[in-house]
C-alpha positions in Angstrom: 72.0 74.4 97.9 74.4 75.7 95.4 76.0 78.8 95.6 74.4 80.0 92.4 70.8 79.6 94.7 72.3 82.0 97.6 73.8 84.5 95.0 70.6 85.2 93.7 68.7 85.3 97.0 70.2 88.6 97.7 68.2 91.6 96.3 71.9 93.9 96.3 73.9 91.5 94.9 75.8 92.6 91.3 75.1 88.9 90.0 71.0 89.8 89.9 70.4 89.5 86.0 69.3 93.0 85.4 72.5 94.8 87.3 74.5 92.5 85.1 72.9 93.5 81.8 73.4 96.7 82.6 77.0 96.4 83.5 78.0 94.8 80.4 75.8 97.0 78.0 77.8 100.0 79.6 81.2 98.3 78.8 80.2 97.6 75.5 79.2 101.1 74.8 82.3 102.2 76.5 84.7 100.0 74.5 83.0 101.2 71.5 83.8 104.8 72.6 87.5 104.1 72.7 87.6 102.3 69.4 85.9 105.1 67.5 88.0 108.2 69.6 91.2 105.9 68.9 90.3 105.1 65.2 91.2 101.0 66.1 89.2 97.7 65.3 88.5 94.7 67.9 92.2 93.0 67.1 93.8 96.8 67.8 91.6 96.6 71.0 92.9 93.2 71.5 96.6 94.0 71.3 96.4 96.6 73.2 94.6 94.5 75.9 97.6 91.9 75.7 100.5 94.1 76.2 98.6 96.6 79.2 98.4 92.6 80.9 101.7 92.3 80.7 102.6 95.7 81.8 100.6 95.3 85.1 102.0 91.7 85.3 105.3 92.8 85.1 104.7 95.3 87.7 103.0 93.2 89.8 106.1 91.2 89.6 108.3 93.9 90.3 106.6 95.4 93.2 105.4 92.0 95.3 107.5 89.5 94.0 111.2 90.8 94.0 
């Protein structure tokens, strides 16, 4: 049996189809939210998604690495 089998045996698990929906309905409502209150379109939401990476990158890298 696959994993994707046991995942969905589970009755609590986030990966059930409805939890799921749910989750990502509520982040698209959310990202929506910050695009409107920031005044930004999806590639302003994209840049800003790029450089926070490689802000916790480089502070991952500072922190655990050094």
């Amino acid at each position: 049996m696959g994993s994707r089998t046991c995942l969905r045996g589970r009755n609590n698990s986030i990966f059930r189809t409805d939890k799921l929906k749910k989750m990502i309905e509520w982040h698209k409502r959310y990202i929506e939210y910050w695009k409107k209150k920031l005044n930004i379109s999806d590639y302003g939401v994209i840049w800003i998604t790029f450089f926070k990476g490689i802000f916790i990158g480089l502070l991952i890298y500072h922190f655990f690495i050094i």
